[in-house]
C-alpha positions as CSV (number, residue, x, y, z in Angstrom):
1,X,-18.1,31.2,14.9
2,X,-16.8,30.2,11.6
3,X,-13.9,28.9,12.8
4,X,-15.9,26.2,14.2
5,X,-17.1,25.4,11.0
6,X,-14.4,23.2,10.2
7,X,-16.5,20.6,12.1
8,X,-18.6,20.8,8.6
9,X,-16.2,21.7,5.8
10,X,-18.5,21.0,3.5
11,X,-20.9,23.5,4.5
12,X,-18.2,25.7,5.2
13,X,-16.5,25.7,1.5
14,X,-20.6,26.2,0.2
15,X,-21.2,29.0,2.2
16,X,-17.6,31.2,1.2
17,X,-18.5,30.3,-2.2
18,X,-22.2,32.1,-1.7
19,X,-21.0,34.9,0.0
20,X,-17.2,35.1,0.8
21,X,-17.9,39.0,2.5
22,X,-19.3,37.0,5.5
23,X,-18.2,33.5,5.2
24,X,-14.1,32.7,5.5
25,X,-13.0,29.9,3.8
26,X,-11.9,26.7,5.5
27,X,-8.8,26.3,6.7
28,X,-6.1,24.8,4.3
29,X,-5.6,21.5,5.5
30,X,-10.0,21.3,5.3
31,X,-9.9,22.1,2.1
32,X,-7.0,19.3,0.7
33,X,-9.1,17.1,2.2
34,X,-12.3,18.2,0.7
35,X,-10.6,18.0,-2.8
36,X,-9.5,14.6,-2.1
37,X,-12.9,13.4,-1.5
38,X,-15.2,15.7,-3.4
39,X,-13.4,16.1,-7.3
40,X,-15.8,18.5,-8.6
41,X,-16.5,21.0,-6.2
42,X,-15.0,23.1,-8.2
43,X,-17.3,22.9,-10.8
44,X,-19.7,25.5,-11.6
45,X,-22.4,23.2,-12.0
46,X,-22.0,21.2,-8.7
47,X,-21.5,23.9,-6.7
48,X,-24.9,25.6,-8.3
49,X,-26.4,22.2,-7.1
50,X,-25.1,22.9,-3.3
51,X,-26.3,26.3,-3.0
52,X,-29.1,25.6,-3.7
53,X,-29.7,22.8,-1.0
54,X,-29.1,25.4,1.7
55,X,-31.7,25.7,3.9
56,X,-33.0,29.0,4.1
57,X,-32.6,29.0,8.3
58,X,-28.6,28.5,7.7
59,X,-28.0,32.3,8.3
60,X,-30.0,32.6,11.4
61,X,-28.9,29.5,12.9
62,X,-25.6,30.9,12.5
63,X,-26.3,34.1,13.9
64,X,-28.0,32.5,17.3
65,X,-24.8,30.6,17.2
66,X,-22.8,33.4,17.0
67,X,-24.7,35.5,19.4
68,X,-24.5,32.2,22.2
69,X,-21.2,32.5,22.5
70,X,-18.1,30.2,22.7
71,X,-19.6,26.5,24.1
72,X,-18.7,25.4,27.4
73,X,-15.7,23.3,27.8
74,X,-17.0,19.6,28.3
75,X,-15.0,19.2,31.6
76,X,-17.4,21.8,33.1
77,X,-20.4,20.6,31.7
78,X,-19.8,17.4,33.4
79,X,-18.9,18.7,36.5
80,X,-22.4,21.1,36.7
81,X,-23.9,17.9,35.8
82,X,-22.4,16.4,38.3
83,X,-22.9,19.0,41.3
84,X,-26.6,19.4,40.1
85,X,-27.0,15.8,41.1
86,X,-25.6,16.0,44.4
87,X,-27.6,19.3,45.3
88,X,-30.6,17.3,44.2
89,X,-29.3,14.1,46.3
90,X,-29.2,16.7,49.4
91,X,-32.1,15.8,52.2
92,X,-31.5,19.0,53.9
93,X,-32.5,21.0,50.8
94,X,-36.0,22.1,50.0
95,X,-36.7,21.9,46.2
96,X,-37.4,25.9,46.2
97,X,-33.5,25.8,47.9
98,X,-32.0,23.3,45.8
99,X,-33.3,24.9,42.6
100,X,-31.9,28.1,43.7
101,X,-28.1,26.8,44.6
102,X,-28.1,24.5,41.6
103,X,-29.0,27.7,39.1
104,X,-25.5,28.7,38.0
105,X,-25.1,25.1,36.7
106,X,-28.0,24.5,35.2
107,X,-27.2,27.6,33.1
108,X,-24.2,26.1,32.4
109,X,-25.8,22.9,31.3
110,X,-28.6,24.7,29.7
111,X,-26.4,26.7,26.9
112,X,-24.4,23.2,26.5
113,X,-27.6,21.9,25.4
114,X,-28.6,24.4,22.9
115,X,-25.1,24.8,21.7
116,X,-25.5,20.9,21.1
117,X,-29.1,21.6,19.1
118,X,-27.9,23.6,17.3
119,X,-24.6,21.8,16.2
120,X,-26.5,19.0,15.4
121,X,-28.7,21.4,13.0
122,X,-25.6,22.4,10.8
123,X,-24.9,18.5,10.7
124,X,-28.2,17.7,9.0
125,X,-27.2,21.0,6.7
126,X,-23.7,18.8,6.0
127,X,-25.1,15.5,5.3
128,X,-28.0,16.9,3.0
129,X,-24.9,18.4,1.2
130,X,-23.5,15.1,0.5
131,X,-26.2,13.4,-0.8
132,X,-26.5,17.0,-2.9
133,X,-22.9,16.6,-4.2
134,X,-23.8,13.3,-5.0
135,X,-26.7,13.5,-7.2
136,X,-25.3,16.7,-8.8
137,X,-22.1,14.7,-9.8
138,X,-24.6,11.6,-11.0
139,X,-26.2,14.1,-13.3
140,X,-23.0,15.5,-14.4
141,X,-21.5,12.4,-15.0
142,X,-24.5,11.4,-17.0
143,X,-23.7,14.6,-19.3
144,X,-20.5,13.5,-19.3
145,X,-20.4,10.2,-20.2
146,X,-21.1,8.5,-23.7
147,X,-24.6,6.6,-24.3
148,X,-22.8,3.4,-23.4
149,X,-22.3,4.1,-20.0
150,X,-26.0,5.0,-19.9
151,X,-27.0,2.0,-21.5
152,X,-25.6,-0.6,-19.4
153,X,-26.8,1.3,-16.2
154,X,-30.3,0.8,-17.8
155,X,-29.7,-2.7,-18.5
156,X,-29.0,-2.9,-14.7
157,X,-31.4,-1.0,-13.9
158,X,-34.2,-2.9,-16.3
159,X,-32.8,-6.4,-13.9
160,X,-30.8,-7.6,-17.2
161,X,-27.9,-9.8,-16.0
162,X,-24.6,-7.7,-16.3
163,X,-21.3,-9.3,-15.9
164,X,-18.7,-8.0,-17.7
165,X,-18.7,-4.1,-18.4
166,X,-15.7,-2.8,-20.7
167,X,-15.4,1.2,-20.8
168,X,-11.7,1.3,-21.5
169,X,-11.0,4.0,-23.7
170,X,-14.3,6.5,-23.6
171,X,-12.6,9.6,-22.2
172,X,-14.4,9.4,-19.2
173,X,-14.4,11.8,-16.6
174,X,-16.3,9.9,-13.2
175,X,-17.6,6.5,-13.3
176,X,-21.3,6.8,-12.0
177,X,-22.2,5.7,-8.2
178,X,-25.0,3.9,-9.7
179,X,-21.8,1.4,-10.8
180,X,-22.1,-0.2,-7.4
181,X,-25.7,-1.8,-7.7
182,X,-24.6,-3.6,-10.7
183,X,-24.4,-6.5,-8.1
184,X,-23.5,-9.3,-10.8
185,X,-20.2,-7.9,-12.1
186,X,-17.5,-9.9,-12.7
187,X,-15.0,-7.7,-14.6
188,X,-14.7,-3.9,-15.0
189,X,-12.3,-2.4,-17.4
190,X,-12.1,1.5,-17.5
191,X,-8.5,2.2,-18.2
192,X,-7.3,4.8,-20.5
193,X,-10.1,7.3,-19.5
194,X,-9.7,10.5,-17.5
195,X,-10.9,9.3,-13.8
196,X,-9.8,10.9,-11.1
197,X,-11.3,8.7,-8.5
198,X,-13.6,5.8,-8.5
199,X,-16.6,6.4,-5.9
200,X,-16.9,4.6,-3.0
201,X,-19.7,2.7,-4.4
202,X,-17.4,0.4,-6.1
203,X,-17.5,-1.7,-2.5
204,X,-21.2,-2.9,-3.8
205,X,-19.8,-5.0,-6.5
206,X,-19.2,-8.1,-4.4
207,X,-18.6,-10.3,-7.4
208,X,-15.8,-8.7,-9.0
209,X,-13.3,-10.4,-10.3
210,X,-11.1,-8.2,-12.3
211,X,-10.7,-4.2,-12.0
212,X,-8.7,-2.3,-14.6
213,X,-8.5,1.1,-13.9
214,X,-4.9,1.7,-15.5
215,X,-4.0,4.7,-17.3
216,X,-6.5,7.7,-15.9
217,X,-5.2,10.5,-13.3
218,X,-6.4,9.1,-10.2
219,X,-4.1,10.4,-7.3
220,X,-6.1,8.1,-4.9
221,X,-8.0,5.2,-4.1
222,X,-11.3,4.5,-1.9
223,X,-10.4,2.4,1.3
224,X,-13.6,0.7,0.3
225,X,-11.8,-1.4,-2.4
226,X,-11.0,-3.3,0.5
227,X,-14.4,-5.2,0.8
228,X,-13.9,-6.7,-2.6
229,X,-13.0,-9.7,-1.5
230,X,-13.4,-11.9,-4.6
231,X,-11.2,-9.4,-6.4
232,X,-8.4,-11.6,-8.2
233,X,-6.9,-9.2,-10.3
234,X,-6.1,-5.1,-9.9
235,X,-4.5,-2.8,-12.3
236,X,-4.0,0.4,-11.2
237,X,-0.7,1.3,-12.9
238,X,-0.4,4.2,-14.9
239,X,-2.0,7.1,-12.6
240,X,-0.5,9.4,-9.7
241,X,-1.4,7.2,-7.2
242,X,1.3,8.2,-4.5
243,X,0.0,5.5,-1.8
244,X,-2.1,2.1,-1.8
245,X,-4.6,2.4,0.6
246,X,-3.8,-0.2,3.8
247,X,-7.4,-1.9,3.1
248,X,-5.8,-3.5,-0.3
249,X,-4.2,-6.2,2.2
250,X,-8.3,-7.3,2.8
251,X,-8.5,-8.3,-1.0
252,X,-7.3,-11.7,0.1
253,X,-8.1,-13.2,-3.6
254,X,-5.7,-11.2,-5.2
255,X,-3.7,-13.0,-7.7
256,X,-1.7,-10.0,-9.7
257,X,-1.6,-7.1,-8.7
258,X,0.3,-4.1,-10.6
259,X,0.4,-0.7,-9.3
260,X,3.3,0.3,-11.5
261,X,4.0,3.5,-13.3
262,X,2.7,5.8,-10.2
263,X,4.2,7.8,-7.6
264,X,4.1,5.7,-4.7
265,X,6.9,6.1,-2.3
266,X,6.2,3.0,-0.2
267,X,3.9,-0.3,-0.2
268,X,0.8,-0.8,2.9
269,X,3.3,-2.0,6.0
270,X,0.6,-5.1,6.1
271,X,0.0,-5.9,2.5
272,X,2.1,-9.1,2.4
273,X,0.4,-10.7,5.8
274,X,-3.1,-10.2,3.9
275,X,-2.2,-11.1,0.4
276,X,-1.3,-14.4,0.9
277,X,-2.3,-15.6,-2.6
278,X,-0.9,-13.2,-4.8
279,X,1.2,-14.4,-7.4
280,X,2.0,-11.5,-9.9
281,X,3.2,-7.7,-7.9
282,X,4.6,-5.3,-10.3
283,X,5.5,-1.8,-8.6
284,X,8.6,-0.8,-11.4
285,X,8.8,2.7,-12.0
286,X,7.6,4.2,-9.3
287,X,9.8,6.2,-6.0
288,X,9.8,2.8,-3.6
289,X,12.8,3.1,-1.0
290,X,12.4,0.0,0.2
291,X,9.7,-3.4,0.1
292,X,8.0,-4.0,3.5
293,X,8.8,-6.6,5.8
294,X,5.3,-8.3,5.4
295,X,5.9,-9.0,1.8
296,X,8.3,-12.1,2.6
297,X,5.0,-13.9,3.5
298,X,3.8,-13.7,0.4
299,X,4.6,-17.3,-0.2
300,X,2.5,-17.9,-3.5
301,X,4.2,-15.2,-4.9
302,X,6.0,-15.9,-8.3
303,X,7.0,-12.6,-9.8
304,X,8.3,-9.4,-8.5
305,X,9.4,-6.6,-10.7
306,X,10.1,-3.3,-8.5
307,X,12.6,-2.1,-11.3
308,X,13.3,1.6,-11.8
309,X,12.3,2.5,-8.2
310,X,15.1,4.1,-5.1
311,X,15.0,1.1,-3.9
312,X,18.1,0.6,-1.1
313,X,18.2,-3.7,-0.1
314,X,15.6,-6.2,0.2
315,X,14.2,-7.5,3.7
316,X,16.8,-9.4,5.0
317,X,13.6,-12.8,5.0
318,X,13.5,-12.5,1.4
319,X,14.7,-16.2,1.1
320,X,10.7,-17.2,2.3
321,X,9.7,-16.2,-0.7
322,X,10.2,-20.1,-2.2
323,X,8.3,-19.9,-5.2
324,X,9.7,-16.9,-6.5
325,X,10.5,-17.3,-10.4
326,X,11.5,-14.0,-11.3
327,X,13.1,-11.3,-9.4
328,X,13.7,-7.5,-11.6
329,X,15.3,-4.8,-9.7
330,X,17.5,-3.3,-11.9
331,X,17.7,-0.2,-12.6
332,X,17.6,1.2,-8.5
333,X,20.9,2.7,-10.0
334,X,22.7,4.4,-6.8
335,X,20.0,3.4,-4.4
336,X,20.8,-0.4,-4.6
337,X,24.3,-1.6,-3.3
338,X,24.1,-4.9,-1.8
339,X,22.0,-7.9,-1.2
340,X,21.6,-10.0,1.6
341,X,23.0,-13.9,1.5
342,X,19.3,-14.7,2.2
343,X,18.8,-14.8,-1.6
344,X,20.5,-18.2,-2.0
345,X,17.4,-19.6,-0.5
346,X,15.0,-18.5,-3.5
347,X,15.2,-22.1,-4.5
348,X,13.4,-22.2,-7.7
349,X,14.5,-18.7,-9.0
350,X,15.1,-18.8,-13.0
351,X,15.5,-15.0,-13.7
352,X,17.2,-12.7,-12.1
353,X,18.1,-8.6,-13.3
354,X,20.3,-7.0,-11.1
355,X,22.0,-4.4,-14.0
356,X,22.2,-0.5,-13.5
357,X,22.8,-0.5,-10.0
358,X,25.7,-0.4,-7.6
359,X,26.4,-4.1,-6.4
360,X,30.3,-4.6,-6.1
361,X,29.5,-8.0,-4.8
362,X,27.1,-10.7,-5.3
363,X,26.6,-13.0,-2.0
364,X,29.4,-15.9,-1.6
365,X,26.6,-18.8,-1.1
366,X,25.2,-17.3,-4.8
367,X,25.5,-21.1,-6.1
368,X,22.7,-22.6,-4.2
369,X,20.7,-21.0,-7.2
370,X,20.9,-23.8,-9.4
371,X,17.6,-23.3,-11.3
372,X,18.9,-20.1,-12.2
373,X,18.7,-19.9,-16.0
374,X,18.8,-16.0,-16.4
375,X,21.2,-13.6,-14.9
376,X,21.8,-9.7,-16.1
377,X,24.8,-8.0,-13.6
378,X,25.5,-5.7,-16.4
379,X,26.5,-1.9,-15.6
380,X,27.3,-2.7,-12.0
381,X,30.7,-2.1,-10.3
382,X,31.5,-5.6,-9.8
383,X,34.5,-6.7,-8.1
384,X,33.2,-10.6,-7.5
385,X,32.5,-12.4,-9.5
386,X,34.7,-10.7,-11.9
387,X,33.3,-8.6,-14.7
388,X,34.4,-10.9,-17.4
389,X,33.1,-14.1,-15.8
390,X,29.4,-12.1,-15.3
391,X,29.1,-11.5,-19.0
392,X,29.6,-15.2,-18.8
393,X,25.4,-16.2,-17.7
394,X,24.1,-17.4,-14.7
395,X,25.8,-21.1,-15.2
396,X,29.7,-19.0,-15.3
397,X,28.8,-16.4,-11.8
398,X,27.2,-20.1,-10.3
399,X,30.6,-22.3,-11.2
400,X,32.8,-19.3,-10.0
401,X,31.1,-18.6,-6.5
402,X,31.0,-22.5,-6.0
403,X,34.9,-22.6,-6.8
404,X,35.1,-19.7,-4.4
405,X,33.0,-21.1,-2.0
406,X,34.7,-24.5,-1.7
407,X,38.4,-22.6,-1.4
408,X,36.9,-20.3,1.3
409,X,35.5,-24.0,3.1
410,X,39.2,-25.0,2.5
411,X,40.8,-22.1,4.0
412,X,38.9,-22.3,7.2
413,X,39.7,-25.7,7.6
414,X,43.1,-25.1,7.3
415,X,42.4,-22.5,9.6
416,X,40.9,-24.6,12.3
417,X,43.4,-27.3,12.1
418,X,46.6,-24.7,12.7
419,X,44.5,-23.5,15.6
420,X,44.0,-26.6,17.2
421,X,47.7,-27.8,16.4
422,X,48.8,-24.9,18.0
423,X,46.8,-25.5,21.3
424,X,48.0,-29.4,21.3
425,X,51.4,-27.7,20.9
426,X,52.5,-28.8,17.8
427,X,52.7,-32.5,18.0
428,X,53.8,-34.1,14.4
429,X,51.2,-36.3,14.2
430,X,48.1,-34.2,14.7
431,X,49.5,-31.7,12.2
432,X,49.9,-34.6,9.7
433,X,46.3,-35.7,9.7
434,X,45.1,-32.1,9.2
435,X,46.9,-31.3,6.4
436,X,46.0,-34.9,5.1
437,X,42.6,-34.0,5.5
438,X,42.4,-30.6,4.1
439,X,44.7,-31.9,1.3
440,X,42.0,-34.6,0.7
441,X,39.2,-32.1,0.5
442,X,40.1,-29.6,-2.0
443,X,41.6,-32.4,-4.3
444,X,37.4,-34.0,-3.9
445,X,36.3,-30.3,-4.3
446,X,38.7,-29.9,-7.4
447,X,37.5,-33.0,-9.1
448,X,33.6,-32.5,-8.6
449,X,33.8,-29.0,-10.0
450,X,35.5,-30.9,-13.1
451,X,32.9,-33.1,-13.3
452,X,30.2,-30.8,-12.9
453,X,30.1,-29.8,-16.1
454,X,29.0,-33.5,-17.2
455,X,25.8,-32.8,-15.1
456,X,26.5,-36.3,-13.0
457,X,25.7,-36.3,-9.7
458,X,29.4,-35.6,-7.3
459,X,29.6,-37.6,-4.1
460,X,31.3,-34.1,-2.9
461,X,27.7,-32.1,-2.9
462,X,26.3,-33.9,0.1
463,X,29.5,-33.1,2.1
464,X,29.4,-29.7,0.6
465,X,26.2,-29.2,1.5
466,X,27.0,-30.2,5.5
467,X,29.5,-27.3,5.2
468,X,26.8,-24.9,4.3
């Protein structure tokens, strides 16, 4: 039978730990997730606290269990339920006759039923442990925790208006369910403490406004952060997160956001169609292959630093992001090799940090960044622009792929007007006016790029710009 028991891990891991001679242990993948959700089972003194909320009928429920037999597979169950009613449904049956033919089922039906009683026995027995582990982890954390933590519970708990709680620093260990009745907190600061987790609880503080929890050892966080839907600003950076749950997307308030300095190998596939107001993401230094999709619709956002990540190419709709300011993802070293021309479209871009990775070329419509005012290609295999003209700034790369990009508008022209020649075989006149007109176009592209420098205003840009 106590295989089955993996129905109720919980009661499962308490009974090996009172006696392992009769009890196994939960299978593996039961107990990584018991560890994920209950931190301290492993201490002594919680685990003292689950023992002793056994019941003392545990062993003999387990035995009648045990002595029942495997429980019938469901499909059978509802067929005998289903033949008992047709036997009953049967005119030509006397009830002595109908009990008699409808016995075997009934059995059937019967042990389903006390299989089901009994089950639902040893789930009482897992949610009293629960509520066990949870008081014997309040207690603990009480022993734990300074007398600050203890006093502003009591303020709470004495109806004394709390609204901004700072713990940062206090070499805690849990933060206290009891957390989540503080109903009129605005901010909460516990970073650089030893948390592991923060309790589900935290879903109770409907006002907040501001969560620090960087800097502890958390490896994970409650998908109840979710329903904190005033929540403007998160920091969760400096832990082992190695994932953000999917219910961050829900926190539609947030503003900034920085989860960097983890593990986290990606981002929630749905976090940029929920955080729509989000202005500030910062995910550097952590094991990203690549940004979501999603996070192009992040329209309000202003500044994205993913540096020092594995990061291979951005979503080719990157160009949505229109009120992007700053842009860091240097530093993806071999990972990063190319970007997609839908970066010209980052219209009011000023900073830009492309250095230590493997870009050998920057895309040719580059100078449509004209707010650009910071631009770091350093210790990148650059072939174009040139090396020397990229230690030149942002205003040098922009002049160079404009000169480029007006001699590559050139050279298709020309192109076009050779074609066409040749399929109007080569008359003298049509080939005059094309090379009339391609002659007049570079010499206008030649003299706005020499004006350009001035700042005025080149007729040539509006023409320009119909070529793009």
């Amino acid at each position: 039978m106590d295989h089955d028991l993996d129905k109720f891990p919980l009661l499962s891991y308490v009974l090996h730990h009172f006696d392992p001679a009769s009890h196994a242990p939960p299978s593996p993948a039961a107990q990584q997730a018991l560890m994920t959700r209950f931190s301290y089972l492993t201490d002594p003194q919680v685990m003292s606290a689950l023992i002793a909320s056994l019941p003392p009928t545990i062993t003999q429920t387990l035995f009648v269990l045990r002595s029942l037999g495997p429980r019938p597979d469901p499909s059978a169950v509802s067929g005998a339920r289903s033949r008992i009613a047709q036997i009953r449904q049967n005119p030509s049956l006397s009830p002595e006759e109908a009990a008699k033919e409808a016995e075997m089922y009934t059995a059937v039906v019967r042990l389903e039923d006390v299989h089901e009683g009994y089950e639902r026995q040893l789930m009482d027995v897992e949610e009293e442990l629960v509520r066990a582990y949870a008081s014997a982890v309040e207690v603990l954390g009480r022993d734990e925790v300074n007398e600050e933590v203890v006093a502003v519970l009591k303020q709470a708990e004495d109806g004394v208006s709390v609204e901004r709680v700072d713990l940062s620093g206090r070499q805690l260990k849990l933060l206290p369910e009891a957390f989540g009745k503080i109903n009129g907190l605005v901010s909460l600061n516990l970073s650089h403490n030893d948390l592991k987790f923060i309790p589900d609880a935290i879903s109770g503080l409907q006002k907040l406004e501001e969560l620090d929890v960087s800097s502890n050892i958390m490896q994970s966080l409650p998908d109840s952060i979710g329903l904190l839907l005033n929540l403007r600003f998160l920091n969760v950076s400096g832990n082992k997160l190695t994932s953000l749950p999917e219910s961050v997307a829900q926190c539609r308030s947030l503003v900034q956001l920085d989860a960097s300095f983890n593990n986290l190998t990606s981002l929630p596939a749905n976090i940029g169609y929920g955080l729509l107001s989000l202005e500030r993401l910062s995910v550097q230094l952590n094991k990203l292959r690549y940004l979501p999709v999603s996070i192009c619709e992040m329209r309000s956002l202003r500044y994205l630093d993913a540096h020092m990540n594995e990061i291979h190419g951005l979503p080719h709709a990157v160009g949505m992001l229109i009120n992007l300011e700053v842009l860091n993802l240097s530093s993806n070293f071999s990972d990063l090799t190319e970007l997609p021309d839908t970066i010209s479209d980052l219209a009011n871009l000023r900073e830009l940090d492309l250095s230590n990775n493997q870009i050998r070329a920057i895309p040719d419509s580059f100078f449509r960044l004209e707010k650009l005012e910071k631009l770091n290609l350093e210790q990148n295999p650059l072939m174009i622009p040139p090396q020397e003209v990229a230690k030149g700034g942002a205003e040098a790369v922009r002049e160079f792929m404009r000169r480029r990009w007006a001699e590559m508008v050139a050279e298709e022209q020309q192109r076009s007007v050779e074609e066409a020649n040749r399929q109007q075989g080569g008359t003298g006149g049509w080939l005059s006016w094309g090379t009339s007109m391609v002659s007049n176009l570079v010499s206008g592209v030649s003299q706005a790029v020499a004006g350009h420098g001035g700042g005025a205003k080149n007729p040539r840009d509006s023409y320009l710009d119909q070529q793009l």
